[in-house]
N, C-alpha and C positions, 0 to 999 in steps of 0.2 A: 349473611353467614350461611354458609354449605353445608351439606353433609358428606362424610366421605365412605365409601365403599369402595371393595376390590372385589373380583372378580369370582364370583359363589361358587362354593364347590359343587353345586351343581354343572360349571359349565358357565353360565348366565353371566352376561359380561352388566351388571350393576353398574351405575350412573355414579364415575369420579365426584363432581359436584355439581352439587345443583344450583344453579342461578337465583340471585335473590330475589330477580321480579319472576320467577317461576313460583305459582301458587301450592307449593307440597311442601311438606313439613317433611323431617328426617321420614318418621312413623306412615306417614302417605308413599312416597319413596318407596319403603319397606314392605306396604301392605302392596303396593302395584307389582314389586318385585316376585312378593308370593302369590301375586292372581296369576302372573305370568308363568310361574313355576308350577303352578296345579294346572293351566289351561296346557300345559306343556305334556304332565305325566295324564291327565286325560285321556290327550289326544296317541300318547301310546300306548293308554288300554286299550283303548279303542282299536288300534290298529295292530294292534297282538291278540287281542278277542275277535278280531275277523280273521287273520290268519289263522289260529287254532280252528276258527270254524272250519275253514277252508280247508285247510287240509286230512279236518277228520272224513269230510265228506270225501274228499280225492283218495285220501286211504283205508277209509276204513267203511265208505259206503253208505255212513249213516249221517240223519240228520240230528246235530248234536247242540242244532238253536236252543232249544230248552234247558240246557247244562252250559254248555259252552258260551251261549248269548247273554247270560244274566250278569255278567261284568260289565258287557257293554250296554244292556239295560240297565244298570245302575248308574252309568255315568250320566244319564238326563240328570240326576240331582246337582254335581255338582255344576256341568253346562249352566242348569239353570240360574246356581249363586254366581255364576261369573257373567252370565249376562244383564242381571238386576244388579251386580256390584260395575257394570260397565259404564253407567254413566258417570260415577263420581272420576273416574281416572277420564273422562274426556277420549271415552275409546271413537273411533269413526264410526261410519255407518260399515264398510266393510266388514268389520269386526264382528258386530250384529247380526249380520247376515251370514256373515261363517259359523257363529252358534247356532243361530234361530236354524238354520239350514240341518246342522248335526242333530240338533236339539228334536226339530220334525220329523226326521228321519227314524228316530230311536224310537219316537212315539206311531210313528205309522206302524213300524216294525212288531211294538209291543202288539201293538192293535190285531193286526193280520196276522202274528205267529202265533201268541198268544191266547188274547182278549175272543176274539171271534175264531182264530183257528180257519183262516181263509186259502182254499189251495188256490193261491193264485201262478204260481211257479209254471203252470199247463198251459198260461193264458199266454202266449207271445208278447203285445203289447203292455200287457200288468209287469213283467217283470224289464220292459225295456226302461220302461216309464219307474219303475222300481231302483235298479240297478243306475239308472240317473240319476236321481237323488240319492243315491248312496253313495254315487261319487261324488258329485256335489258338496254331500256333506263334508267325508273325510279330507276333501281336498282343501277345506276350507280351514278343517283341522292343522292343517300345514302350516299355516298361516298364525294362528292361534301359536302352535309348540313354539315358530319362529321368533315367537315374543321373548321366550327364556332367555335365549342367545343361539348362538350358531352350534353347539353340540347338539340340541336338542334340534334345532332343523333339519340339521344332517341327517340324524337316527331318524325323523320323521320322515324323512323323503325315502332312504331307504327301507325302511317298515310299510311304507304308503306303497314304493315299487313291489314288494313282495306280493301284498294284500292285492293289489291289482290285478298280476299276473297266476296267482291263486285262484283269484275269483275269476276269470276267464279259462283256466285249466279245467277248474270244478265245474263249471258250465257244462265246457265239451266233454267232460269224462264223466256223469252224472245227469246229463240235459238238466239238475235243479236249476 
């Protein structure tokens, strides 16, 4: 016997039925449907809190990580429940490694903007090596949102292009 679901207003296109030799209960279903729903709105604060970074630095000159960054530093907590709740859904190794990835990222961030207050933005190689893992992560965040369904990838990918071309405008008009 199946479960049936239709198509969430979120967007998230929900599993018609599920096969009997498939080990999920309706409520399994349901809870994998809402991991994928928060790894989705995660993955676009994330990329609306780099955006707002970005662009306060391209217009307004200032570094606004301290204010502007603490949404996207808050999202390690949830990253984190969805990666300890990743193995019960039988998520891949990919999966893993697009949070652990975001997840690292946030915590390096916290570390050097924050925690120690490291000007490494001067150092050429600190921030190539920076700005790689940053992509890394969010990109990996794509993947993640993709879980919801296809609304949510789409907004991801165009949220993801924005943050992108932000973060190389802010570069060259700021050298941060």
């Amino acid at each position: 016997m199946g479960c049936s679901y239709n198509e969430g207003e979120h967007g998230a296109f929900i599993v018609q039925r599920i096969p009997n030799n498939l080990n999920l209960t309706c409520g399994g279903a349901a809870m994998e449907q809402n991991l994928n729903l928060l790894g989705a709105i995660v993955a676009h604060i994330i990329f609306i809190s780099s955006i707002l970074t970005f662009a306060a630095r391209i217009f307004f000159k200032v570094h606004p990580g301290h204010w502007v960054g603490i949404p996207l530093l808050l999202m390690a907590f949830p990253l984190l429940y969805l990666l300890l709740r990743a193995y019960e859904f039988n998520r891949p190794f990919l999966y893993y490694l697009q949070l652990g990835l975001m997840l690292a990222w946030i915590i390096l961030l916290y570390l050097v903007d924050f925690a120690f207050k490291v000007d490494f933005r001067r150092t050429r190689w600190m921030v190539i090596t920076f700005v790689i893992f940053y992509f890394a992560g969010i990109g990996g965040m794509l993947g993640v949102a993709g879980l919801a369904g296809r609304v949510w990838m789409i907004s991801a990918i165009v949220l993801f292009f924005i943050a992108a071309i932000l973060a190389f405008v802010q570069h060259s008009v700021t050298e941060i």
